[in-house]
C-alpha positions as CSV (number, residue, x, y, z in Angstrom):
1,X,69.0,40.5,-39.1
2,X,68.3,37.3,-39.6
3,X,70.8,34.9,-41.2
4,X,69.2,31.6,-41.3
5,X,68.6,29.8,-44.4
6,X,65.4,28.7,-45.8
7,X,64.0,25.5,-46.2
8,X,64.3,25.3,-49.6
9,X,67.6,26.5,-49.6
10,X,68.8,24.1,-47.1
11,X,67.6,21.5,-49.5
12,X,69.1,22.6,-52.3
13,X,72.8,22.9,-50.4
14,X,71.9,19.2,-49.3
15,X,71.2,18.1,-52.9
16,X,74.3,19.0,-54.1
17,X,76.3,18.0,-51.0
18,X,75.0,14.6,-51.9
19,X,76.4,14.9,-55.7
20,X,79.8,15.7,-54.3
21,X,79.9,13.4,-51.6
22,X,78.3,10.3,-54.0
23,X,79.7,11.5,-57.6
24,X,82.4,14.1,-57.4
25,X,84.7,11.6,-54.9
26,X,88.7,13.0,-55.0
27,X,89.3,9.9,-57.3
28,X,86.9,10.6,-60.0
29,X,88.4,14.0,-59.8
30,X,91.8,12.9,-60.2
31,X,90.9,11.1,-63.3
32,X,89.4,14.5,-64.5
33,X,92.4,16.1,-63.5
34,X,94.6,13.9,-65.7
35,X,92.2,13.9,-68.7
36,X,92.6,17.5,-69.0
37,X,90.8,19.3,-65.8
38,X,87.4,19.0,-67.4
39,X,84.5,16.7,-68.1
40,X,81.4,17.5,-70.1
41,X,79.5,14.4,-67.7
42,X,80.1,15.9,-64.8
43,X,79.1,19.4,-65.7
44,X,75.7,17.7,-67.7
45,X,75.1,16.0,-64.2
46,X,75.0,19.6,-62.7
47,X,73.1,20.5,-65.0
48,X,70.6,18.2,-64.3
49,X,70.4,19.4,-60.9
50,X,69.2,22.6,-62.2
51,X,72.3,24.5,-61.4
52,X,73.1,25.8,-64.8
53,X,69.8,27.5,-64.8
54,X,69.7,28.8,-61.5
55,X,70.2,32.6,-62.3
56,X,68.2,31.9,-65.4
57,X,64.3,32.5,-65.5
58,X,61.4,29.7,-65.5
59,X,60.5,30.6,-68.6
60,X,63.6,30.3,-70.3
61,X,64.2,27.2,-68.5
62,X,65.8,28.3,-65.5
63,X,65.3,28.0,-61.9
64,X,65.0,31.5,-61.1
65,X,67.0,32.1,-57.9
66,X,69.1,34.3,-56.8
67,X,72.6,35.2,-55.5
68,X,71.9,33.4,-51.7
69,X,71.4,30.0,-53.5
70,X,74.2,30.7,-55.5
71,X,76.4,31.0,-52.8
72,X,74.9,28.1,-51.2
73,X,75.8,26.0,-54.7
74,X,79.1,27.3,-54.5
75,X,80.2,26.6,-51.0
76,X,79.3,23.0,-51.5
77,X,80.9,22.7,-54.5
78,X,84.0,24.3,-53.4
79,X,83.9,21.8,-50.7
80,X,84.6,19.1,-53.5
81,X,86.9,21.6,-55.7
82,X,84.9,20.8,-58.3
83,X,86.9,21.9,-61.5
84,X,83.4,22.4,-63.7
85,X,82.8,26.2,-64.4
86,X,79.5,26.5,-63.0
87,X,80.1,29.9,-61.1
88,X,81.6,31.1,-64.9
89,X,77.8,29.8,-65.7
90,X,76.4,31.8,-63.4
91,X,78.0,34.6,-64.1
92,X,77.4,34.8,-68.1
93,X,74.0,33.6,-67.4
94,X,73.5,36.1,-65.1
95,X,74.4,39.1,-67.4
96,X,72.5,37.3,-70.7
97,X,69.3,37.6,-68.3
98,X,69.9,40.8,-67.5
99,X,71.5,43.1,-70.5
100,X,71.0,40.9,-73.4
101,X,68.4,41.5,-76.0
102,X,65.4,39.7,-76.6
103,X,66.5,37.4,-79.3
104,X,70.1,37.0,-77.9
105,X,68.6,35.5,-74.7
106,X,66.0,33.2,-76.2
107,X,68.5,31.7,-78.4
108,X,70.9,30.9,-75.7
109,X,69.6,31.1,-72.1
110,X,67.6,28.0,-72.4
111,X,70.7,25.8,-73.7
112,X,72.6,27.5,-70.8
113,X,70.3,26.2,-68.9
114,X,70.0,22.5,-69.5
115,X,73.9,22.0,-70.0
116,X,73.8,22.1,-73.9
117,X,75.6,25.2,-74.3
118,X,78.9,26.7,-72.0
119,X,79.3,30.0,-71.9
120,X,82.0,31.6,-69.9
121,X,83.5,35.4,-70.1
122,X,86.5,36.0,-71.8
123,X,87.6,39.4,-70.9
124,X,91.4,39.3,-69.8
125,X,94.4,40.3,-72.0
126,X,97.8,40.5,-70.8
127,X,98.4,44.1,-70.5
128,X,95.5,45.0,-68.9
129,X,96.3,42.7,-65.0
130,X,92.8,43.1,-63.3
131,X,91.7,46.3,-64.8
132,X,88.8,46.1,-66.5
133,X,88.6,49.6,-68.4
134,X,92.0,48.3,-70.4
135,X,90.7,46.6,-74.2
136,X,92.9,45.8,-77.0
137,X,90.5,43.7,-78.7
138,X,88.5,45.7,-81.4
139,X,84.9,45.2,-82.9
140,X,84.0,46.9,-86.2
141,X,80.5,46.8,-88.4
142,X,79.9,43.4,-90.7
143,X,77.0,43.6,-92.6
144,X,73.0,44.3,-91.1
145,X,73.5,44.5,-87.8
146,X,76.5,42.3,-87.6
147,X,79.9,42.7,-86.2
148,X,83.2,41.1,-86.3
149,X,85.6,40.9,-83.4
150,X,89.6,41.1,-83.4
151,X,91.6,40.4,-80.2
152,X,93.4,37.9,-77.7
153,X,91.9,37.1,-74.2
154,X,93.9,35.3,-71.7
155,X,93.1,32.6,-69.1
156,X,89.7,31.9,-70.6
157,X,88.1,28.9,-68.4
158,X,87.3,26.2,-70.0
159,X,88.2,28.1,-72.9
160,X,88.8,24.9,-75.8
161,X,85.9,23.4,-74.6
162,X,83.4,26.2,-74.0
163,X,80.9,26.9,-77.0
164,X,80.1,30.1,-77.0
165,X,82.4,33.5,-74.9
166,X,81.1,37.0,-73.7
167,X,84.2,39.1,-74.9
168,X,84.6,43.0,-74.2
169,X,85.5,44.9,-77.6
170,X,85.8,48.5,-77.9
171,X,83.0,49.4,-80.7
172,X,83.4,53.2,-81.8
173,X,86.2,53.8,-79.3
174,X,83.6,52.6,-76.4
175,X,83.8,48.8,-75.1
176,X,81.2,46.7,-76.1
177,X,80.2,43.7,-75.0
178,X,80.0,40.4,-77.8
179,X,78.7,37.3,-77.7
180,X,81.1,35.4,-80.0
181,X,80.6,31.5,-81.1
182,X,83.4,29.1,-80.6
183,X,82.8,27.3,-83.9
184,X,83.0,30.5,-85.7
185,X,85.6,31.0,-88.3
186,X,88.4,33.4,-87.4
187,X,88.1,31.8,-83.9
188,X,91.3,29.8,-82.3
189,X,92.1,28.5,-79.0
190,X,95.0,27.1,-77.1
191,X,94.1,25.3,-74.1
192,X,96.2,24.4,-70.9
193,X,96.1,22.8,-67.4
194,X,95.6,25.3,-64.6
195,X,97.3,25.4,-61.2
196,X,94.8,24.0,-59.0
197,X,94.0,20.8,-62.0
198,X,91.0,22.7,-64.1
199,X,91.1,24.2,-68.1
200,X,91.3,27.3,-69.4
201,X,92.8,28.4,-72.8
202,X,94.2,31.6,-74.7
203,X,91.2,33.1,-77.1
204,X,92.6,34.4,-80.6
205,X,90.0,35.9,-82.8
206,X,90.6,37.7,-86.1
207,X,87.5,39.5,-87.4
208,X,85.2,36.4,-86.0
209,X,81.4,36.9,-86.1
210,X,79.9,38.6,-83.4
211,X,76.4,39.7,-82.0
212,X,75.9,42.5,-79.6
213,X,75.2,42.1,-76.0
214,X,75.4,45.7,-74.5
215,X,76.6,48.8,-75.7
216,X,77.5,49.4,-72.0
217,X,80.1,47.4,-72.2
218,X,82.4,48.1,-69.3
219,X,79.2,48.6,-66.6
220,X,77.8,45.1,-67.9
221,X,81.3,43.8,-67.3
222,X,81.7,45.6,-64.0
223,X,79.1,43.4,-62.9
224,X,79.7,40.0,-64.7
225,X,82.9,40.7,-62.7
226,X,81.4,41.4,-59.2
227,X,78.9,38.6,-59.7
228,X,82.2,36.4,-60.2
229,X,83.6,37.9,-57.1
230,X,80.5,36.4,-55.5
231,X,80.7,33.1,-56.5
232,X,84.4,33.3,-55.8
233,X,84.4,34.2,-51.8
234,X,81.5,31.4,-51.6
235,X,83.4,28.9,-53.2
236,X,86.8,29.8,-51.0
237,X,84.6,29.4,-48.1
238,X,83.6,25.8,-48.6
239,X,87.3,25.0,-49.9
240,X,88.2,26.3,-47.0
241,X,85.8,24.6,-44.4
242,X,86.9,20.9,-46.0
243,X,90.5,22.3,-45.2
244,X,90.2,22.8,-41.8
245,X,88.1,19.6,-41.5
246,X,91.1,17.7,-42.7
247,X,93.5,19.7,-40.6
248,X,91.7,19.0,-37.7
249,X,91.7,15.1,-38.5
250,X,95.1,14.9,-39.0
251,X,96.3,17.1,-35.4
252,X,94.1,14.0,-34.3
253,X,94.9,11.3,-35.8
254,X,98.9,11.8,-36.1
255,X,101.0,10.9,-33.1
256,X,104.3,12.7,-31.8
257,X,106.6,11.7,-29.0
258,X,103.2,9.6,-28.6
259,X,100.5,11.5,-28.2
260,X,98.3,13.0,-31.0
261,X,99.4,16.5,-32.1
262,X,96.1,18.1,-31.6
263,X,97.5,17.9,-27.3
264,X,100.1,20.4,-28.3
265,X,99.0,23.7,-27.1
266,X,101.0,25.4,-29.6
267,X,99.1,23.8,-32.5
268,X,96.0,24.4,-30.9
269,X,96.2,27.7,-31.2
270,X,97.7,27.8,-34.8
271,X,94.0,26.2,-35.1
272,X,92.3,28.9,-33.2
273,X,93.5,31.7,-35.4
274,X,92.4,29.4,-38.3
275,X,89.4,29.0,-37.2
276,X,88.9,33.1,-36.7
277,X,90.6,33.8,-40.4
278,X,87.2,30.9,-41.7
279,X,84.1,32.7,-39.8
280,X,85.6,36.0,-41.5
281,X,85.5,34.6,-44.6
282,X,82.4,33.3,-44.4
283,X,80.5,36.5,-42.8
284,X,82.1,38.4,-46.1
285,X,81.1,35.9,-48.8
286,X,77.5,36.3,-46.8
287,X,78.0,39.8,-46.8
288,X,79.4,40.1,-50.7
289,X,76.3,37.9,-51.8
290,X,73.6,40.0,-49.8
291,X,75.6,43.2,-51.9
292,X,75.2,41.5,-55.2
293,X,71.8,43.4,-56.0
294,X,73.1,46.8,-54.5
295,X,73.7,49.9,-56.9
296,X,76.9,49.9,-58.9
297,X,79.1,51.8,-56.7
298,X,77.5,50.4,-53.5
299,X,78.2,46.9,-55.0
300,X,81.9,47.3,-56.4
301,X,83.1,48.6,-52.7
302,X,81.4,45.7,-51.2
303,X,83.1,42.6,-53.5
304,X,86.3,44.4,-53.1
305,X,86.1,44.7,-49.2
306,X,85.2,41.1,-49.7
307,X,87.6,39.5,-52.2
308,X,90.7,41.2,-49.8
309,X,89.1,39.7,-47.0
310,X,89.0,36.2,-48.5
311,X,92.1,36.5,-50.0
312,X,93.8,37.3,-46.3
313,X,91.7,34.5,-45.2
314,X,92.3,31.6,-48.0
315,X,96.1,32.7,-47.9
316,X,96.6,32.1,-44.3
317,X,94.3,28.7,-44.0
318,X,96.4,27.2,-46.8
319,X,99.4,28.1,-45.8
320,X,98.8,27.1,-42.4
321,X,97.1,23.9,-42.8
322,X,100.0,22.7,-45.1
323,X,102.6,23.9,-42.4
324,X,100.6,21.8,-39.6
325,X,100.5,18.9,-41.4
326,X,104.4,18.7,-42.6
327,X,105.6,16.9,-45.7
328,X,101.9,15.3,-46.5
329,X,100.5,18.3,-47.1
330,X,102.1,19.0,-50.4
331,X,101.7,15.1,-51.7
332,X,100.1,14.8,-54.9
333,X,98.3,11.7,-53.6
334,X,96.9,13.5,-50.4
335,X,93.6,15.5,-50.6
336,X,95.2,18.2,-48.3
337,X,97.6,19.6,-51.2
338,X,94.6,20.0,-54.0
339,X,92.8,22.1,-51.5
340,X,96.1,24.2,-50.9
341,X,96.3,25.0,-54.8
342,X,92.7,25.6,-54.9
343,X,92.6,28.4,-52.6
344,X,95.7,29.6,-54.1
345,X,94.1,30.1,-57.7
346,X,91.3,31.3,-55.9
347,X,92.8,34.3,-54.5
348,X,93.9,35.2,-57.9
349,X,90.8,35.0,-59.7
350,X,88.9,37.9,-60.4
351,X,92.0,40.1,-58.9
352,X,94.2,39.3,-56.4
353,X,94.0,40.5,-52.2
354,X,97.0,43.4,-53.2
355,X,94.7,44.5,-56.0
356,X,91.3,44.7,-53.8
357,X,93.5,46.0,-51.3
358,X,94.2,49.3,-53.7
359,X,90.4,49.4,-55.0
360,X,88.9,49.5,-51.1
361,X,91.3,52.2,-50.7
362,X,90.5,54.4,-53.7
363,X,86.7,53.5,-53.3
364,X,87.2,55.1,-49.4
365,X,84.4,57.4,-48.5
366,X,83.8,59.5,-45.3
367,X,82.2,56.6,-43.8
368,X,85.6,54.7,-44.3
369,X,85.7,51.8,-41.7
370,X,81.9,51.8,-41.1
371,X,80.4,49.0,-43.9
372,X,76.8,50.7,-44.8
């Protein structure tokens, strides 16, 4: 099997290592941090890097590419925690192209596309955890063809400053899913600062205007969800590959009794199993992204393997890295700690290691152990 990246893929990882490097430096997201965790500019300027099309087709504006160069996005972007929610693009994108009608996805794919419009998936309430089968919010009949959506949806990113959400509704006692307009009336939000410095908000609507998506609603968000898992492990991965780079500065930089820490056997070894916990991360975001286009069942064991995986693997490179570099490592003013928090929220996000945990166990076939 051969795991080497294309040209143009290796291109397209340097083109975006060069935004972060150049115009995502930690001070300008700092700044971003304190002016509410997000900034339109920066997501326009990856927009003009064709990322906001890049599950999207050519001729709806879109660059067409698939879930190998969207892991390659998101590792290098996750290498800047960038607080933008591209991968949130990707994924609403990503079902528009695929389950939306006709006229749904000419009207909105192409502003996805070039920046214009944000769409991210609101789809959690509180009673439901990370189950996606539980939906309070409810969608009744308005008018030709029209609908109107009731609910709340938690932990929306972006949420305030989105302009447009996918939300699950059950229509007919089946979930639906609804494409539902910000500006529309009967349509609130509440937004907040999250833990690791981005935006999300709480999503109130009462009898908004909606338009139909898919009548499948819960397999369309199965795999809006599972794409998200995707983008998740490959954005872990490149938070975690700047944390270990920093690590490994500071063990050589920092002096003890004289000598530089990274002399202590001890340490070196705390940097060895480190170093193990990041290649298996990595070989299960590769594996989760190569999954992405698998059948359903086939592709929901495959993110959850991988999502407990990373979550083993983020939680233990975090913790670690903060406990080798002392008191620093949880400074506000020291890189270090916004890595910590980011791989923190990460292993939350689309369900937590404990949850994946109890879905590769319930999804266990003969062939347990043995990845097909």
């Amino acid at each position: 099997m051969d795991f080497d990246f294309s040209d143009d893929q290796e291109q397209l990882r340097d083109a975006v290592r060069k935004w972060v490097d150049r115009s995502y430096t930690f001070e300008r997201r700092r700044a971003i941090t304190g002016a509410g965790g997000f900034d339109r500019a920066a997501y326009g300027e990856l927009a003009e890097l064709g990322l906001a099309g890049l599950y999207v087709a050519e001729d709806q504006g879109g660059m067409a590419m698939g879930p190998v160069e969207a892991m390659v996005v998101l590792e290098e972007l996750g290498r800047g925690i960038v607080l933008e929610p591209l991968k949130h693009t990707l994924v609403t994108s990503g079902v528009l192209g695929a389950y939306a009608p006709e006229d749904v996805r000419s009207a909105w794919l192409p502003k996805i596309a070039s920046g214009e419009a944000l769409v991210v998936l609101a789809h959690q309430e509180r009673k439901g955890r990370y189950r996606l089968d539980v939906c309070e919010a409810q969608a009744t009949p308005a008018g030709a063809q029209g609908w109107k959506v009731s609910g709340e949806k938690s932990i929306v990113p972006a949420g305030d400053q989105a302009d447009a959400f996918l939300v699950p509704a059950k229509a007919n006692g089946k979930i639906a899913l609804f494409l539902v307009e910000r500006q529309a009336q009967g349509v609130s939000t509440r937004g907040y600062p999250t833990l690791e410095g981005g935006r999300a908000a709480e999503l109130t609507l009462r009898d908004a205007p909606a338009t139909l998506v898919s009548e499948e609603g819960l397999t369309v968000l199965e795999h809006a969800v599972d794409i998200g898992i995707a983008c998740t492990c490959a954005e872990a991965v490149g938070a975690i590959d700047k944390t270990m780079q920093l690590t490994a500065e500071y063990l050589n930089t920092r002096k003890q009794f004289g000598v530089t820490l990274s002399t202590f056997q001890a340490l070196r070894h705390r940097m060895a199993d480190m170093k193990m916990q990041q290649e298996l991360a990595r070989s299960m975001s590769y594996y989760a992204s190569l999954k992405l286009n698998a059948p359903p069942e086939e592709r929901r064991r495959a993110m959850a393997r991988a999502k407990y995986q990373l979550g083993v693997s983020m939680r233990f490179v975090g913790q670690n890295s903060v406990q080798l570099h002392g008191g620093i490592g949880v400074t506000d003013e020291y890189a270090g700690s916004h890595y910590f928090r980011k791989l923190t929220q990460l292993e939350l996000e689309f369900g937590d290691t404990l949850h994946h945990l109890g879905e590769v166990s319930a999804r266990m076939q003969d062939t347990a152990g043995v990845f097909a």
